[in-house]
C-alpha positions as CSV (number, residue, x, y, z in Angstrom):
1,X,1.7,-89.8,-51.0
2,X,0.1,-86.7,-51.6
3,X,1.7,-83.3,-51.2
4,X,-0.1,-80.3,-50.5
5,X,1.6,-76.9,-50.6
6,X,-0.4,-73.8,-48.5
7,X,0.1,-70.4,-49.5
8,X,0.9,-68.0,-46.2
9,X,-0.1,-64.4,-46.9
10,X,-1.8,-62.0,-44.9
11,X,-5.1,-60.1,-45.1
12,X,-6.1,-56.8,-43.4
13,X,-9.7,-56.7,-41.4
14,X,-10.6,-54.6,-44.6
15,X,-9.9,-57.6,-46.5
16,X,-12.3,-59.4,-44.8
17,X,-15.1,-56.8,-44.4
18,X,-15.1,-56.3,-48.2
19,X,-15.4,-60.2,-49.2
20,X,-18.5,-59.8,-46.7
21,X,-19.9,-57.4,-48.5
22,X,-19.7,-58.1,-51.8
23,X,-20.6,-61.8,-50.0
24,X,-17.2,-63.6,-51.2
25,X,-17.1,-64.7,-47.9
26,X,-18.7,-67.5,-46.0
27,X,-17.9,-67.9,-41.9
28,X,-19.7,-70.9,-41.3
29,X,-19.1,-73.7,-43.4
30,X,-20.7,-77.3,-42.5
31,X,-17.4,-78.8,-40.3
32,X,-17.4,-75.3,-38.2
33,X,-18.0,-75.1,-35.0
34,X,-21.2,-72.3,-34.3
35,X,-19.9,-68.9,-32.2
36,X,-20.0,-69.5,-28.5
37,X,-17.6,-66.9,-27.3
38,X,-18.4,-64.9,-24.4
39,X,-18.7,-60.9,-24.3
40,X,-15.4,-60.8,-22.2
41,X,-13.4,-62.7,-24.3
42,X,-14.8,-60.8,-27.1
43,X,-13.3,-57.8,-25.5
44,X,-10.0,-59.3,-24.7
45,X,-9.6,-60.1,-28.3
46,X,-10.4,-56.2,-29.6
47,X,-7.9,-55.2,-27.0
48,X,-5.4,-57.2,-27.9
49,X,-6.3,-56.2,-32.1
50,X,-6.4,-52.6,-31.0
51,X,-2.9,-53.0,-29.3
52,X,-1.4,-54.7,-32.3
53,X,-0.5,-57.9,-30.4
54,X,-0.7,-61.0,-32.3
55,X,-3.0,-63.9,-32.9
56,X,-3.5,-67.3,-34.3
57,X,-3.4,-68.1,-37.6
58,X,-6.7,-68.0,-39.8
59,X,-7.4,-70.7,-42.3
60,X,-9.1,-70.2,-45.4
61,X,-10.4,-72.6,-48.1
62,X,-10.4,-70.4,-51.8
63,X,-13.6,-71.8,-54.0
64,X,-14.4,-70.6,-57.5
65,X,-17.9,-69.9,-58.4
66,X,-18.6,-70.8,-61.7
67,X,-21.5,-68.9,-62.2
68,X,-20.7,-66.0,-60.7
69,X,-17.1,-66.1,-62.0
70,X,-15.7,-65.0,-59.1
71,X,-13.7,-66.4,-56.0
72,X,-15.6,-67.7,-52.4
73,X,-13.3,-67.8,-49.6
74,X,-14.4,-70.1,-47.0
75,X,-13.2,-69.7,-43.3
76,X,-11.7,-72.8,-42.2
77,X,-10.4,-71.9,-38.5
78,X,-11.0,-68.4,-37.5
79,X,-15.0,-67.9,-37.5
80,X,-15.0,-66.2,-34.2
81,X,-12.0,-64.0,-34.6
82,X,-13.6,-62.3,-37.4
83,X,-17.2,-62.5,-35.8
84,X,-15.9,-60.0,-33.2
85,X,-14.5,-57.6,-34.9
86,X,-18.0,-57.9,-37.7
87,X,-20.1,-57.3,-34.9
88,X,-18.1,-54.4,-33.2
89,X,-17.3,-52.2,-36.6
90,X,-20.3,-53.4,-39.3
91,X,-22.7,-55.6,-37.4
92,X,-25.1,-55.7,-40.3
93,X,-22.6,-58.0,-42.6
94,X,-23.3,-60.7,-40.2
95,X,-26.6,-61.8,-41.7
96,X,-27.2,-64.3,-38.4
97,X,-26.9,-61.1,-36.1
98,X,-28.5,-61.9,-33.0
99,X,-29.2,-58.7,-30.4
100,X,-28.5,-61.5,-27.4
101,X,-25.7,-63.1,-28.3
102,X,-23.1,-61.0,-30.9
103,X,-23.2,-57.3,-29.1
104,X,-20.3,-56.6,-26.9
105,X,-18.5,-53.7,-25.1
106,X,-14.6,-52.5,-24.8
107,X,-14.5,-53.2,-20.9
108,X,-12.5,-51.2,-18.3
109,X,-10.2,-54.3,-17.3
110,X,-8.6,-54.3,-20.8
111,X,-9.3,-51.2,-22.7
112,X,-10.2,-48.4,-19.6
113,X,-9.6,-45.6,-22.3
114,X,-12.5,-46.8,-24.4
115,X,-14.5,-48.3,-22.0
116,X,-18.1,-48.9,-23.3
117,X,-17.2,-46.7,-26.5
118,X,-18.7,-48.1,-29.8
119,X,-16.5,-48.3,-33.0
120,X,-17.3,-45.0,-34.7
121,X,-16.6,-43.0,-31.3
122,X,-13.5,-44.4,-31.0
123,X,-10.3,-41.9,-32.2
124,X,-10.0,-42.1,-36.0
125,X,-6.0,-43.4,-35.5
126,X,-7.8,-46.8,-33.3
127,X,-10.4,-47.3,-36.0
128,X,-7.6,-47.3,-38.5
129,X,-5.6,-49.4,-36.3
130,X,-8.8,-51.9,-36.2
131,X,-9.4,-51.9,-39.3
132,X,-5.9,-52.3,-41.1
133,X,-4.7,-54.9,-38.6
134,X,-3.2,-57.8,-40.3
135,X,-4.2,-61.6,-39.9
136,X,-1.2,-64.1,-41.0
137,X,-3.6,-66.4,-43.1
138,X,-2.9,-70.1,-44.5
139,X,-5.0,-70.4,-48.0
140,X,-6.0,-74.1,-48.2
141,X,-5.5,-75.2,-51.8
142,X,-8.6,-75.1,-54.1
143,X,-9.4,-78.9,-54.2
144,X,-9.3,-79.6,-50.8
145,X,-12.6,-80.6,-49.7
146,X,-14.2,-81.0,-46.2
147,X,-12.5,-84.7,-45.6
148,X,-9.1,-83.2,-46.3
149,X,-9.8,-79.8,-44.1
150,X,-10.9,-82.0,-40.9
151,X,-7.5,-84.4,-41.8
152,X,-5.7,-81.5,-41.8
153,X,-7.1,-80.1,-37.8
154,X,-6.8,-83.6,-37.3
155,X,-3.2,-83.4,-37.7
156,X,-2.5,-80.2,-36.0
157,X,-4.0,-81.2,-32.7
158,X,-2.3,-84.7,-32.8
159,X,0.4,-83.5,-31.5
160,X,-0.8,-81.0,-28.8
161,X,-0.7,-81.3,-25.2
162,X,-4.0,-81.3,-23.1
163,X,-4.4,-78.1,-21.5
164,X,-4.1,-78.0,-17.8
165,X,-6.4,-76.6,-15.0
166,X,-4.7,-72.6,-15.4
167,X,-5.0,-72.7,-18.5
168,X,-8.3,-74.0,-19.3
169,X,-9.4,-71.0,-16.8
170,X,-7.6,-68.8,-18.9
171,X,-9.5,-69.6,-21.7
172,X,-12.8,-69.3,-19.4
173,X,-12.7,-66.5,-17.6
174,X,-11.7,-63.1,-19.2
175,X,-12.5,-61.1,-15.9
176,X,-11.4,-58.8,-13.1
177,X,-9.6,-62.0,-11.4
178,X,-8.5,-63.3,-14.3
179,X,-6.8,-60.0,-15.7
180,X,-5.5,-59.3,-12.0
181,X,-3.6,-62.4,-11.7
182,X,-2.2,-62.4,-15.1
183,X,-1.2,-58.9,-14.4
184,X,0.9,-59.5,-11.7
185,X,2.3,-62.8,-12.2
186,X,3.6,-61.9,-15.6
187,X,4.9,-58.2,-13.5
188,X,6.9,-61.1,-11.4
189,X,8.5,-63.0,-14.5
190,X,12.0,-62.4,-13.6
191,X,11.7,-63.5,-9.8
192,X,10.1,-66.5,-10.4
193,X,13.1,-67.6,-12.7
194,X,15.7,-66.2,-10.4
195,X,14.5,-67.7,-7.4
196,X,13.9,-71.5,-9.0
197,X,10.5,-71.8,-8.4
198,X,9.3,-72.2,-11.7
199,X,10.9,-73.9,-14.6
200,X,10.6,-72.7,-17.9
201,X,8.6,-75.3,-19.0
202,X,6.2,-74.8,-15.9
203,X,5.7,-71.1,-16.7
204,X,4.8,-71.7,-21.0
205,X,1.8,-73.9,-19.2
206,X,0.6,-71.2,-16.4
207,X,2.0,-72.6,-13.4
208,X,3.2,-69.1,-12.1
209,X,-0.5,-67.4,-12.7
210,X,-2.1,-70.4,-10.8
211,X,0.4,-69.8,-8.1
212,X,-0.2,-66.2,-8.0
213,X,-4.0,-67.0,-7.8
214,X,-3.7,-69.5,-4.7
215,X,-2.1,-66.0,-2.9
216,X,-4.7,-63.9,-3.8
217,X,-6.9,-66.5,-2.1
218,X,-5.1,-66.7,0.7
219,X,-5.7,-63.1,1.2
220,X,-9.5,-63.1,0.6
221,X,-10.1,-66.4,2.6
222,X,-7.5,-67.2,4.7
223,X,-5.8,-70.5,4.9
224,X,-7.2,-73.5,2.7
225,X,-7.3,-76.6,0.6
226,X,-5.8,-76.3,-2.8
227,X,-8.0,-77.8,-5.6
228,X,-9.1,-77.5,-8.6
229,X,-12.5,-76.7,-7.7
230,X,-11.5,-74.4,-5.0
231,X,-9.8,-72.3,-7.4
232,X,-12.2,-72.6,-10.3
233,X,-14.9,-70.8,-7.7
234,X,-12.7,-67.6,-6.9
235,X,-12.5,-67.2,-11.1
236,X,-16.2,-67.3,-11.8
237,X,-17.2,-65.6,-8.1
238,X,-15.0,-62.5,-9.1
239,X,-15.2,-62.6,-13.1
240,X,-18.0,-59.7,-13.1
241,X,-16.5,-57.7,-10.2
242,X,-13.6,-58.0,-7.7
243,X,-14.1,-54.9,-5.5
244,X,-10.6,-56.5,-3.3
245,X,-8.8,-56.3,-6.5
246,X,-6.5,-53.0,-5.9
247,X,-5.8,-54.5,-2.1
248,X,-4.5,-57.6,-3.5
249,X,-2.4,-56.3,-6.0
250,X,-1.0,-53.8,-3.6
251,X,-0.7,-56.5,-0.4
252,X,1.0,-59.5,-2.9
253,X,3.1,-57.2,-4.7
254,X,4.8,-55.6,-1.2
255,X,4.9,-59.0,0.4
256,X,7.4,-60.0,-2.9
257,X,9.2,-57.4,-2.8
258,X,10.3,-57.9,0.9
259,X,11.2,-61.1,0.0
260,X,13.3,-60.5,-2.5
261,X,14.8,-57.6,-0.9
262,X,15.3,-59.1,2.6
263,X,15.6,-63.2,1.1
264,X,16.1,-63.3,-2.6
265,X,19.3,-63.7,-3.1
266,X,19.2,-66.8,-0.5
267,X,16.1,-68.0,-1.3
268,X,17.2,-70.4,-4.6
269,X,19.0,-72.8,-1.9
270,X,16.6,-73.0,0.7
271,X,13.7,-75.0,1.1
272,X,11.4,-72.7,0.2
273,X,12.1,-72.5,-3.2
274,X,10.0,-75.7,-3.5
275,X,6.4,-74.0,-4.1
276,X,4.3,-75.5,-1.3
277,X,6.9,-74.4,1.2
278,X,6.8,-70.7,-0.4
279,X,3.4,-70.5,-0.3
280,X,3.2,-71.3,3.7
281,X,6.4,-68.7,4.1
282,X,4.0,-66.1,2.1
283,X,1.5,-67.2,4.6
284,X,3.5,-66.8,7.8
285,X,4.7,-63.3,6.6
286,X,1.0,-62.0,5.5
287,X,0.1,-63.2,9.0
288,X,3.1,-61.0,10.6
289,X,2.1,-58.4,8.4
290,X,-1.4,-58.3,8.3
291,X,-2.6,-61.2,9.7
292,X,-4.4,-63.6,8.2
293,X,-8.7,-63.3,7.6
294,X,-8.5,-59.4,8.5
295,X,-10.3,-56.9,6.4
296,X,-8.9,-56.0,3.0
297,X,-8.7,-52.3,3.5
298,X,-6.1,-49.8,3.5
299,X,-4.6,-50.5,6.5
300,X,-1.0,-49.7,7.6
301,X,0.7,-53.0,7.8
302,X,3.0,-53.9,10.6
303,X,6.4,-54.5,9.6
304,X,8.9,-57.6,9.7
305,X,12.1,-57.3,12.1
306,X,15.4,-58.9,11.3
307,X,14.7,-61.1,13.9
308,X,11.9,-62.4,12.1
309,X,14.1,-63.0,9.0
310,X,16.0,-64.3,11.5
311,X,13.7,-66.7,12.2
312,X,13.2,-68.0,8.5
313,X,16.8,-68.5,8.3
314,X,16.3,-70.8,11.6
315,X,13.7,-72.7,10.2
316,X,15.0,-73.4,7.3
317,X,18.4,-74.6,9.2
318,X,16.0,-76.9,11.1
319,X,14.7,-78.3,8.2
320,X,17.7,-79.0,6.6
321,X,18.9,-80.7,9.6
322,X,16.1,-82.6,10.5
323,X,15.6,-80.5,13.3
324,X,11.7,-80.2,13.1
325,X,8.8,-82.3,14.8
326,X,7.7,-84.8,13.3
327,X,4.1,-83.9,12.6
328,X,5.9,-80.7,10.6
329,X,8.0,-83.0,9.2
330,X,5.3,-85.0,7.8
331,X,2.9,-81.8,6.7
332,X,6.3,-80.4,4.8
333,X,7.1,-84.2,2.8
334,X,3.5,-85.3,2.4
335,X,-0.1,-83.8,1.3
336,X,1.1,-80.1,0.9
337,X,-1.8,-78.5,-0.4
338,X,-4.2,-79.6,2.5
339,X,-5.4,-77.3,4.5
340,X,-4.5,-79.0,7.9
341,X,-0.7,-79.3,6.7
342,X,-0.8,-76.3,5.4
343,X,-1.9,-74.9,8.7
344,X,0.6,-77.1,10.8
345,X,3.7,-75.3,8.6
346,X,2.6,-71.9,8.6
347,X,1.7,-72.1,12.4
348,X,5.5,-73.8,12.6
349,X,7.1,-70.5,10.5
350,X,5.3,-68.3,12.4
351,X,6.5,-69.6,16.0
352,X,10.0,-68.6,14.7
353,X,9.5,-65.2,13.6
């Protein structure tokens, strides 16, 4: 059996830009894939160089020229990270420039301080920062050749797990939406773990950001059918612009925190920690406190009464107790992200409060 050792070093974006140059350095072997990322993910990788937040691993293959006597670093895995940053600091080392496909701009959802600034008006201590950044690198040993680099990626996605729905958006849309709902789900961490509604296992794949997406369209349209597709459209329909965006923050974030100050500490044995049944208790209480379709302005809301909390803690003794119709009963065991049960148990919450 063969054993192959790799060497893990690191190189700085320098590194890189200087290979180009002096044209030790080839992006696009045969067996990579061609660049296809979008501006806005372009952008969300800068930001998240400029901030000094890590990212995957690059892969090179090291080659010796023979007649040139000197060393050719291929780049195994890692063609697009390097791209961006080519394109944003030194666009003319990418020989393949195109003006319609490699340009990008630092956007406002990310990066508001350097919004639309190119690389040399940026403040001498973030070009530094660019440029000095350090990629953790795997160097492939020299004799590998292309049948041993595709075993190897064959090998390291063996073993993966398909992404999900959340995150495959996440990987699609680097928007307005997209950074909203990250934004505040993540602002949430602790109360999702504190109140049982996501495991730890369900928050590694997304679960909590998808959630926290579904209640930003309940907000924009009202009560509806959970699906995929539904939930793909509010992504792409709001990745340019989401002129609702400070409203929805502002409405989900206040309608948590009187939940957690008013239910929290009771919420964990309840039924509403099961998700479905949160999301139609968010429901009810947006209704009480805004009601449900109006206008996403800045409003005064109307507030909740004990004896509406009052009321959740009745209907969640009903439900416990069997105490509920059957029709709710059924809406509450079976089909909980149609649109009709949905309806039935939010209309049921909201009787009570």
């Amino acid at each position: 059996m063969e054993h192959w050792i790799l060497k893990r070093t690191t190189f700085s974006v320098t590194d890189f830009m200087s290979w180009m140059r002096a044209g030790e350095l080839t992006l696009s072997p045969s067996f990579q894939r061609r660049p296809v990322w979008k501006p806005k993910a372009k952008a969300f990788f800068l930001d998240t160089i400029i901030r000094g937040l890590p990212v995957p691993i690059i892969f090179v293959r090291e080659k010796t020229d023979v007649d040139n006597l000197k060393t050719v670093r291929e780049i195994v895995d890692g063609q697009q990270r390097l791209r961006t940053i080519f394109s944003f600091v030194e666009p003319k080392l990418l020989k393949d420039f195109k003006k319609n496909r490699d340009p990008f701009e630092l956007l406002k959802t990310y990066t508001p301080e350097f919004a639309g600034v190119s690389f040399n008006e940026l403040p001498k201590e973030v070009r530094e920062q660019i440029l000095g950044y350090e990629f953790s690198v795997d160097v492939l040993p020299r004799n590998a050749d292309d049948a041993d680099v595709l075993a190897i990626f064959k090998r390291l996605n063996a073993t993966g797990v398909r992404l999900n729905a959340q995150e495959l958006r996440n990987a699609e849309y680097f928007g307005e939406f997209s950074a909203s709902v990250d934004k505040l789900a993540l602002r949430n961490l602790g109360r999702w773990r504190r109140w049982g509604l996501f495991s730890e296992d369900a928050i590694a794949r997304m679960e909590e950001t998808e959630f926290v997406s579904e209640l930003y369209i309940l907000l924009l349209a009202g009560i509806f059918g959970r699906t995929k597709r539904t939930i793909d459209g509010f992504y792409e329909e709001y990745d340019e612009a989401f002129p609702d965006r400070a409203q929805c923050e502002k409405r989900v974030a206040l309608l948590l925190d009187l939940i957690d100050e008013e239910y929290g500490d009771e919420l964990k044995e309840s039924i509403f920690q099961r998700r479905p049944l949160f999301f139609v208790l968010f429901a009810a209480l947006y209704e009480r406190l805004y009601g449900l379709g109006s206008a996403l302005d800045a409003s005064k809301h109307r507030p909740i009464s004990k004896r509406a909390w009052a009321g959740v803690r009745g209907a969640n003794r009903d439900f416990k107790r069997g105490k509920v119709s059957e029709e709710v009963q059924e809406a509450a065991a079976r089909r909980t992200t149609h649109k009709s049960s949905r309806q039935i148990l939010v209309n049921f919450i909201v009787e009570r409060l």
